[in-house]
Each structure stands twice: as structure tokens, then as C-alpha cells.
N, C-alpha and C positions, 0 to 999 in steps of 0.2 A: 192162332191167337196173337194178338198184337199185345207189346208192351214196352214201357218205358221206364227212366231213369231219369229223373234229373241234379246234374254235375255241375257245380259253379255255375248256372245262369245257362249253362245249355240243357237241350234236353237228347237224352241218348233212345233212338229209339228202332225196335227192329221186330220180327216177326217170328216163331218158330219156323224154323224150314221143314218142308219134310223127310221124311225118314228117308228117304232114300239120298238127300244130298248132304252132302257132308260138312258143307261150309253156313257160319252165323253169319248174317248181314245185318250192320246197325246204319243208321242213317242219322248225323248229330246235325244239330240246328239250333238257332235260338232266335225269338222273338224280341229281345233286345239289341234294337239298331247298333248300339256300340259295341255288341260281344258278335254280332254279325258281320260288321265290315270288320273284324279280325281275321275271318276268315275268305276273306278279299271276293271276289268276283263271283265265284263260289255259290255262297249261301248257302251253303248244307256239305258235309263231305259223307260220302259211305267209306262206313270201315267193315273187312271180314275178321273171322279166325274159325279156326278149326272147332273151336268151344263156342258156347256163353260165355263161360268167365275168360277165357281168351278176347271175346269179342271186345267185351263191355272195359277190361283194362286195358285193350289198345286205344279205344274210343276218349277213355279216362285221359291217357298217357297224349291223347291227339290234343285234344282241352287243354291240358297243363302246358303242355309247350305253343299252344297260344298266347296262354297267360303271363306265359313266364319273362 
């Protein structure tokens, strides 16, 4: 099942894994040219974590220190 988020102008987005693997894979991106070249050459970064909500507030925490 695919699903997203959307966080300050990105969008946070990943997949269930399945049961058998252990790790969340999110994949952040944004459609806005300027919050895009933030994330320089790039254009999309994957983040893991051992959870969902591990995944989604690394991804968050990856966002904000864009921002910041």
C-alpha cells in the first residue's frame, strides 16, 4: 500500500514493507523548483528507520534542517 505526507512544501512518501523486512523506506521530494534545489543535485533523498513513526520524523527532521 503506498502512502504519503505532506511536510512544509515536501512530500514524504513510502511504501509498507513487508513483514518480513524490518526496515521503513520514505522517499521526500517536492514539486516546488525552489524547495527542490534545496536539496541540491539530488532531487528526492530516501530516508529509513526501523518504524513508521521513526521513518516519517527522520524525514520531518531531514525537511527542517533544509529549512532551517
Amino acid at each position: 500500500m503506498n502512502n504519503s505526507e505532506v511536510y512544509r512544501g515536501f512530500v514524504i512518501a513510502w511504501q509498507e514493507p513487508p513483514r518480513t523486512s524490518a526496515a521503513w523506506t520514505a522517499n521526500v521530494a517536492s514539486d516546488d523548483p525552489s524547495l527542490n534545489a534545496l536539496m541540491r543535485i539530488h532531487g528526492s533523498m530516501v530516508i529509513d528507520g526501523p518504524t513508521r513513526e521513526e521513518m516519517i520524523a527522520r524525514s520531518k527532521a531531514f525537511i527542517d534542517s533544509l529549512l532551517s
